[in-house]
N, C-alpha and C positions, 0 to 999 in steps of 0.2 A: 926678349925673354931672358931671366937673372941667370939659367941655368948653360947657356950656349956656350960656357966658356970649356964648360967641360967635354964638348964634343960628342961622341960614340960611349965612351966609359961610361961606365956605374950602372947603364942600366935605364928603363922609365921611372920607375915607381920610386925611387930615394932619389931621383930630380924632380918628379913633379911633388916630392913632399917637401922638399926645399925649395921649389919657387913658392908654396902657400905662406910658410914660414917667411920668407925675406920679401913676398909682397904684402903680408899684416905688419911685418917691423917697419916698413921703409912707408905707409900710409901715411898719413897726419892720424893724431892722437891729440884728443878732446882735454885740458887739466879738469878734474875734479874738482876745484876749488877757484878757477874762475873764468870756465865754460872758453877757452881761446883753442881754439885748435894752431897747433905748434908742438905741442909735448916733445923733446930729444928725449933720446935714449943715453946716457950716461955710459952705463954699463950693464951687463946682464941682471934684468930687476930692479934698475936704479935709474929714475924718470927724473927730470929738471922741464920746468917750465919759464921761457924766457920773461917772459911778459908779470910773473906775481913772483917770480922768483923760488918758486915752489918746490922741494925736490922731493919725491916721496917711491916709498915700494910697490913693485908690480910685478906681474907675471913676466919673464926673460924676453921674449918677444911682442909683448902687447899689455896695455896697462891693465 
């Protein structure tokens, strides 16, 4: 579980809304442009694909 680092703190509900978030980023993602799942994540909204060399915009966590 992504959230166990944090122990007792913070609470349920703002951990289990951080493990949905860092288990759709951490998936495999589909390119657009030539269907290979692998998609990285660059940076926040900023997708590279290894394989077409593709880089293009997307939602912060999920294309």
């Amino acid at each position: 579980m992504p959230t166990t680092r944090f122990g007792p703190r913070y609470g349920r509900k703002p951990k289990s809304k951080l493990k949905r978030v860092e288990v759709e980023l951490k998936k495999k993602h589909k390119c657009p442009y030539c269907n290979k799942l692998g998609v990285k994540r660059l940076a926040a909204g900023i997708w590279n694909c290894p394989k077409c060399n593709a880089k293009f915009a997307g939602k912060a966590y999920t294309i």
